[in-house]
C-alpha positions in Angstrom: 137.7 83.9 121.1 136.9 87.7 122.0 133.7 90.0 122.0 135.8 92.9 122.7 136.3 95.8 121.2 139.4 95.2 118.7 140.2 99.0 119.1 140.5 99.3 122.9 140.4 95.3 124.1 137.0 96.6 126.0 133.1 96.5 125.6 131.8 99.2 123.4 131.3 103.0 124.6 127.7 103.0 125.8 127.0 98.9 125.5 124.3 97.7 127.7 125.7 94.8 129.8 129.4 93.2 129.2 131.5 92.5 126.3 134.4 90.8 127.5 133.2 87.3 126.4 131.7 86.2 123.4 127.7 86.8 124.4 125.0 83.8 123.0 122.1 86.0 122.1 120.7 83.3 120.6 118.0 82.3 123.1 117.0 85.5 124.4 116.8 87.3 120.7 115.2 83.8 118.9 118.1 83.2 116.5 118.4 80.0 115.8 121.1 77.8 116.9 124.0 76.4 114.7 125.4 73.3 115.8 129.4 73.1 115.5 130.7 70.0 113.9 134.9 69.4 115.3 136.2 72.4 114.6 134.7 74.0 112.2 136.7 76.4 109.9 136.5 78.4 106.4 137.5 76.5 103.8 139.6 77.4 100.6 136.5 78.8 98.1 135.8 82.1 98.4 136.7 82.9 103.0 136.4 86.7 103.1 139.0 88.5 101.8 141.8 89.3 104.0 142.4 92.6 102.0 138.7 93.6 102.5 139.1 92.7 106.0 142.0 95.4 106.8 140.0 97.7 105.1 138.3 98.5 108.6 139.9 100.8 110.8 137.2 99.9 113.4 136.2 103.6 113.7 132.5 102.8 115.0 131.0 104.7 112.2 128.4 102.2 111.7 127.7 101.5 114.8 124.6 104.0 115.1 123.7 102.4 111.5 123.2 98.5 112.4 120.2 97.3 113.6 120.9 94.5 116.0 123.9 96.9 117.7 120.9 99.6 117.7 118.9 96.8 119.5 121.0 95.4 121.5 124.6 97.5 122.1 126.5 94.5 121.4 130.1 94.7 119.8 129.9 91.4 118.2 127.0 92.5 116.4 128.3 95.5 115.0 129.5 95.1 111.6 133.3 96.0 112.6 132.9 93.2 115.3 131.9 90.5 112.9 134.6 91.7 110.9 136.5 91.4 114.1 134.8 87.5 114.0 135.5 87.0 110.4 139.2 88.2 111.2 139.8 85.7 113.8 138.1 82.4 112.0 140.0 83.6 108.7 143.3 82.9 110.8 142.2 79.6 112.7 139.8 79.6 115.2 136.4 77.7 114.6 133.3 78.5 113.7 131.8 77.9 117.3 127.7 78.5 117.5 128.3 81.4 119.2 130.3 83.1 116.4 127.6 82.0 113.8 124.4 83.3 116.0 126.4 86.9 115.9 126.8 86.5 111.9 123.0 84.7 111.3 121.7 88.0 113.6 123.1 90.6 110.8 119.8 91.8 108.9 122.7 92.4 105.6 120.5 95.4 105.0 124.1 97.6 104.2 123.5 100.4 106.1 126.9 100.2 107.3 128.1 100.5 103.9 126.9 103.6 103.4 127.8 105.1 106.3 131.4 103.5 106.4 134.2 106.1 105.3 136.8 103.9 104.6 134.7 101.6 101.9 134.8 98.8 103.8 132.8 96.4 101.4 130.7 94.6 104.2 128.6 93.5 101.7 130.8 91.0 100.2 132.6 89.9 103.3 128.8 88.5 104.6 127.9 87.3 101.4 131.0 85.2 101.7 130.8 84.4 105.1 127.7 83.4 104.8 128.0 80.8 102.5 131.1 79.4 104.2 128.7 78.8 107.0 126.2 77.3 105.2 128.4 75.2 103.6 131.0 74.0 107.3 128.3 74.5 110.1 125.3 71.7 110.8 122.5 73.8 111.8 119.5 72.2 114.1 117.1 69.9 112.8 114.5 72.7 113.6 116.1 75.0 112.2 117.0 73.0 109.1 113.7 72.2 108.4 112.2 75.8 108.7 115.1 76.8 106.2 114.3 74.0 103.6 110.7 74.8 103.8 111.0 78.0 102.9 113.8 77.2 100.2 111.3 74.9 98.8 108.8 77.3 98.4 109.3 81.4 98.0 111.6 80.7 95.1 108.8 78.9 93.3 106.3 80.9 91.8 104.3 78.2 90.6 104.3 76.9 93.9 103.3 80.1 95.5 100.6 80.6 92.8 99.5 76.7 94.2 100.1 78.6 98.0 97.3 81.4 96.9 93.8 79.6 97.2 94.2 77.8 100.1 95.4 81.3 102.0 93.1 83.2 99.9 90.3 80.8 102.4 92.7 81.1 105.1 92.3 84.7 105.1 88.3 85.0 104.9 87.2 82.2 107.2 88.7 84.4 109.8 90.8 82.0 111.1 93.7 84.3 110.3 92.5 87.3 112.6 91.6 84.1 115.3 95.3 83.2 115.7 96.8 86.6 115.5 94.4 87.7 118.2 94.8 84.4 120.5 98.5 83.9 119.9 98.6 80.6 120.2 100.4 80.2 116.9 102.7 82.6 118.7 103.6 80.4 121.4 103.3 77.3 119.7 105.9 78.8 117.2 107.0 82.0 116.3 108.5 82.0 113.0 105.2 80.0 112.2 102.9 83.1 113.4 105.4 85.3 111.8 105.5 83.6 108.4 101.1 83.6 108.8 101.3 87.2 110.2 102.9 88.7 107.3 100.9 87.0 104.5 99.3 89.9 102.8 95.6 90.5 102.1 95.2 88.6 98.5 92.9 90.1 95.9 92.5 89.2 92.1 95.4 88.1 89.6 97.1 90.5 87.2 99.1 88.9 85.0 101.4 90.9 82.8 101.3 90.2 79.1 104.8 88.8 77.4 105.0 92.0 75.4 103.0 95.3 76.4 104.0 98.2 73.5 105.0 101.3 73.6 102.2 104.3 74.0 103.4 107.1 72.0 107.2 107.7 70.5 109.1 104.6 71.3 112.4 105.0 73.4 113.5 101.3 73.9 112.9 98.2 74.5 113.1 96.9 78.4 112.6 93.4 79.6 111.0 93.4 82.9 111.5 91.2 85.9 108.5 89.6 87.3 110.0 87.8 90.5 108.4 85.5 93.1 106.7 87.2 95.6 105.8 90.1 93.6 104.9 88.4 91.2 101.9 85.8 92.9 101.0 88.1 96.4 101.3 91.8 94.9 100.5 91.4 90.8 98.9 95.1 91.1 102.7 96.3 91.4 103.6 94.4 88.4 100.7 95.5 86.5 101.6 99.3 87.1 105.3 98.7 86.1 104.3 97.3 82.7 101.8 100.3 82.2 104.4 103.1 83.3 106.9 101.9 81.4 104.9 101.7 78.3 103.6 105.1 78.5 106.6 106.4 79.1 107.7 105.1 75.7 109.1 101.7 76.2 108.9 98.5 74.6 108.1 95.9 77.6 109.1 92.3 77.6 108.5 89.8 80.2 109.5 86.4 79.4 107.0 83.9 80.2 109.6 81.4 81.1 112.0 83.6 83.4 112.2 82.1 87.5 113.3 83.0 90.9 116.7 85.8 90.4 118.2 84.0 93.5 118.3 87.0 96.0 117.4 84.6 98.5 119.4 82.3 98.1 122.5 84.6 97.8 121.8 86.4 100.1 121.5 83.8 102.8 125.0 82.1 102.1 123.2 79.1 99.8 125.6 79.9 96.7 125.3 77.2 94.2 121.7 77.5 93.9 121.7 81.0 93.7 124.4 80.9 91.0 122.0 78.4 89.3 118.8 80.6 89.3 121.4 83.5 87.6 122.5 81.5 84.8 119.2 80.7 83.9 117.9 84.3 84.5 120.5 85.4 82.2 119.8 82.6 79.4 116.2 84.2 79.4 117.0 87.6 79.5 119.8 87.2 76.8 117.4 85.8 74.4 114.6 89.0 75.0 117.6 90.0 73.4 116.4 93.9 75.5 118.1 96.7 75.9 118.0 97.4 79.9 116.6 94.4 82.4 114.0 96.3 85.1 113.5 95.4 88.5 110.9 96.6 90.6 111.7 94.6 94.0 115.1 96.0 95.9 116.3 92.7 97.0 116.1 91.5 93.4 117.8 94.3 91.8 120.6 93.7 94.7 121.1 90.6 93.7 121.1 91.1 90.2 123.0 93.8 90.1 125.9 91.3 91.8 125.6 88.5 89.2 129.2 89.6 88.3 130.6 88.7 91.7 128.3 85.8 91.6 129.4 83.9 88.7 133.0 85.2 88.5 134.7 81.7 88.9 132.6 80.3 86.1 134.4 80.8 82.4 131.3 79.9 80.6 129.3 82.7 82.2 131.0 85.2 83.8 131.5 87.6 81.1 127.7 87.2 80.3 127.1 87.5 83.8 128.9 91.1 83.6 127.1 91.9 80.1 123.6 91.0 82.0 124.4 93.1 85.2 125.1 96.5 82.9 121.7 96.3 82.3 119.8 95.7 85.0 118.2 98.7 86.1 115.7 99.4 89.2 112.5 101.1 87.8 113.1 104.3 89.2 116.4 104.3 88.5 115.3 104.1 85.1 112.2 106.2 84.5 114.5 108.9 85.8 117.7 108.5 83.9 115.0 109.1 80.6 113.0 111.7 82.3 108.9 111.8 82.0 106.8 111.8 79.0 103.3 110.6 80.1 101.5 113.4 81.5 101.1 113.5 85.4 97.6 114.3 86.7 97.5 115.6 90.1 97.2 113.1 93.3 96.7 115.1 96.5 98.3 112.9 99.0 100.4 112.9 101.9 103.3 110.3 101.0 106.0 109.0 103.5 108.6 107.2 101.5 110.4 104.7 102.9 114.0 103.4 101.4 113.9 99.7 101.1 117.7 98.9 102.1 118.3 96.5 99.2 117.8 99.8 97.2 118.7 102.6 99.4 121.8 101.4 100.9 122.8 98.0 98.3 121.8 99.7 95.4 122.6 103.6 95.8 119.1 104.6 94.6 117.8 107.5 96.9 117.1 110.1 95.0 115.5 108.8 92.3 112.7 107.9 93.7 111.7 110.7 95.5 112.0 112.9 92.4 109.6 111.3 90.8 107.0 111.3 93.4 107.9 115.0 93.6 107.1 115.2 90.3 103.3 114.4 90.9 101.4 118.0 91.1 99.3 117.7 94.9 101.5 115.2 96.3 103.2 116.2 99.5 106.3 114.2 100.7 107.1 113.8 103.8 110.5 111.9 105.3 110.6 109.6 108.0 112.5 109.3 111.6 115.7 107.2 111.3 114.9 106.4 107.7 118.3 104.3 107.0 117.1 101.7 110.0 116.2 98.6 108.5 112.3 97.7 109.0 113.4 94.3 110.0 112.4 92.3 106.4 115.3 91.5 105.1 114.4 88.7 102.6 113.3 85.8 105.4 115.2 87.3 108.4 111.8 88.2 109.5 111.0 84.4 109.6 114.2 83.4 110.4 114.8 85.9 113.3 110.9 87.1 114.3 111.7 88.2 117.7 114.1 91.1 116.4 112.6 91.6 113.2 108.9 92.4 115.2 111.2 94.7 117.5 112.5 96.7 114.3 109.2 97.0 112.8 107.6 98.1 115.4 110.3 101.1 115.7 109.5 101.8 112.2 105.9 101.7 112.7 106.3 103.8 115.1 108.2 106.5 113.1 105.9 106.5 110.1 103.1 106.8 112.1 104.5 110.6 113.7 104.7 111.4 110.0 101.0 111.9 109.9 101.1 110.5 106.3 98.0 109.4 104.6 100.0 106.9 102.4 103.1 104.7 103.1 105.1 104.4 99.8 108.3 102.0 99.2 109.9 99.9 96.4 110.0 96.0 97.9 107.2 93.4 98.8 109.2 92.7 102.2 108.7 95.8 103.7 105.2 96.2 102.1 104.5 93.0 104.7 106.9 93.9 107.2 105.6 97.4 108.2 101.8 96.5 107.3 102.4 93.4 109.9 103.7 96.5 112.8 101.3 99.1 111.7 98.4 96.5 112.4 99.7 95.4 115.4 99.9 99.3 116.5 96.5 99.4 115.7 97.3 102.3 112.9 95.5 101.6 109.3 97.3 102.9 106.8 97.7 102.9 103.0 100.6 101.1 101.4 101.4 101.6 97.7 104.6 100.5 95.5 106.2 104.0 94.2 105.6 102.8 90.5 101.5 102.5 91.5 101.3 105.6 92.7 103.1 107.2 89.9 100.5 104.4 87.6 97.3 106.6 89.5 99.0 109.4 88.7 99.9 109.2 85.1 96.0 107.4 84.9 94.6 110.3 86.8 93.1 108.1 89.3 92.0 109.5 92.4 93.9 108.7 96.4 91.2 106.2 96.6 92.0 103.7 94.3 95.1 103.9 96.0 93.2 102.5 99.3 93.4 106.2 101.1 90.5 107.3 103.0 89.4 110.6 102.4 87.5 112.8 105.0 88.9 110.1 107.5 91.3 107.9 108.8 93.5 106.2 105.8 92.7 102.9 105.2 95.1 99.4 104.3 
């Protein structure tokens, strides 16, 4: 098998180094390794779509849009040359280690969706991939492990809510700021000093009641997703969901007993447990017996917003899997299909936005919310340098893959830094902790907020402080 480029039969125009054998980043980039069992091969559920395959003309389009090619100038880890990959396994030859490090080294952040002309839908060609590799391939015991543990736990919130004292200590003692400093948790293992690194700073619990009424006229009745992540490190952004929603005339329900919505898990090729996580998402959500289901976490909505795909080969649930996915709305998405009600006092604050690419680029949702933070009288937008480039997040590619993922965050560090911005806003807890991790490491303190608090201060008429920006100085985290 090929790394070359399936439109000429060379290495790509402006590659650094060769591309006329299949190249094993795996080492030098810290993906892990995949050990090939004999011959390896897709097998008869779900391979990717030969149609969807010769959808790519291999035009190149993307290749200013993908991360690792951005990174590294590598054909085979452009989209169109793991579609070249995908192409060649789909008619025979095995899934060699080499050919799965180029697939495990794709971020999935859909950039090259949007930027692809001919509709290629990437997105469900990795999706599928993915799971055929999960399901054919034996990875390391290392890297097994790493994956279980983390399986075992983000999904959890209960077990993450158990994870909260002991790193709430782990913070304070100083031991934290110890490791990151020394780096011996660096070399000893770096998706370890990763996984610590990105932990963020924990303050109090907000739980969000089961029902929080309507302030005003009533306009509906929402149910709300309260995730993992979100839900036990950043509470404050669930908090300011339930209150914006509510005064902007909405009914909001969050079911005490909903779980994890499986993004993970989908998006990381394990498909029967996601597809379990979905049916029970749905049972809940169908019994709130809402009107719209909304997200405020972009790998979440993603997910959600493909239960259809998902659950398609099930006949007990895939028409309610289509019935739940017509609702699921992001929060901006929503609060600007209805347009504001609630009063916005002014916030004078210098935002850079940044699009989350589970939003941006899986979801469509641009300019919604940017017109509502335009919509806040003081507040001063500002866009950032190569905004479609993934941060480096990317659900647990950050743990996964912490050597590019540091490299990508730093870049976008970097570019929201020049912005000048007192405040960096987005719309999903990975890049909250991915570009707080970079900033710190730059040395730049800067405020972080979810767009939905900053449109909470607003509608509050809270001042930039409470928002953790600095005034008459240097912002603060």
């Amino acid at each position: 098998m090929t790394s070359t480029d399936p439109t000429t039969g060379h290495g790509p125009a402006g590659a650094a180094g060769p591309a006329d054998g299949v190249v094993d980043r795996t080492a030098e980039h810290g993906h892990p390794r995949a050990v090939a069992l004999d011959g390896p091969h897709f097998d008869d559920h779900r391979p990717p779509s030969q149609e969807l395959l010769s959808d790519c003309v291999h035009c190149g389009f993307c290749l200013p849009t993908c991360p690792t090619y951005v990174l590294w100038g590598e054909e085979m880890d452009s989209p169109r040359g793991r579609i070249h990959l995908m192409q060649q396994v789909v008619g025979g030859e095995p899934l060699t280690p080499e050919v799965v490090g180029h697939f495990d080294a794709c971020l999935g952040c859909m950039a090259c969706v949007t930027a692809c002309p001919s509709g290629v839908q990437y997105d469900r060609l990795i999706t599928d991939t993915r799971a055929q590799v999960e399901r054919n391939t034996t990875r390391s015991r290392s890297d097994r492990a790493l994956r279980e543990a983390v399986f075992a736990l983000f999904p959890y919130p209960r077990r993450l809510r158990a994870l909260r004292g002991p790193l709430r200590l782990h913070q304070r003692s100083g031991l934290s700021r110890l490791l990151r400093r020394t780096g011996v948790l660096q070399r000893i293992s770096p998706q370890l000093a990763a996984m610590e690194s990105l932990a963020p700073p924990l303050g109090r619990r907000e739980d969000v009641p089961a029902l929080t009424p309507a302030r005003g006229a009533r306009r509906g009745t929402v149910g709300m997703l309260l995730g993992c992540v979100q839900r036990e490190f950043f509470p404050g952004v669930n908090a300011a969901t339930a209150r914006v929603l509510a005064a902007e005339g909405f009914d909001v329900v969050a079911p005490s007993g909903q779980g994890c919505c499986g993004a993970l898990s989908a998006h990381n090729g394990r498909e029967e447990e996601a597809a379990g996580f979905a049916r029970r998402l749905v049972e809940e959500f169908e019994r709130a017996g809402v009107e719209h289901v909304v997200v405020n976490s972009a790998g979440c909505g993603s997910a959600m917003k493909e239960y259809a795909d998902l659950l398609a080969d099930d006949p007990a649930w895939a028409d309610r899997a289509r019935a739940f996915q017509a609702k699921v709305r992001d929060v901006s998405e929503i609060l600007a299909e209805v347009g504001p009600v609630a009063p916005r006092h002014p916030l004078q604050v210098s935002v850079a936005y940044h699009d989350a690419c589970h939003l941006g680029h899986a979801q469509g949702v641009r300019a919604q919310p940017r017109e509502l933070l335009r919509g806040i009288p003081g507040l001063e937008l500002r866009e950032i340098n190569e905004a479609s480039l993934c941060c480096g997040s990317a659900g647990i590619y950050n743990l996964l893959n912490p050597g590019a993922a540091r490299e990508l965050g730093d870049r976008k560090a970097a570019n929201v830094v020049a912005t000048a911005a007192e405040l960096l806003v987005t719309a999903n807890p990975g890049c909250l902790m991915q570009v707080r991790t970079s900033l710190e490491r730059a040395g730049a303190a800067l405020a972080m907020a979810h767009t939905v608090e900053v449109l909470d201060a607003s509608i509050r008429g809270l001042p930039p402080e409470d928002l953790g920006v600095a005034r008459g100085g240097s912002p603060q985290s």
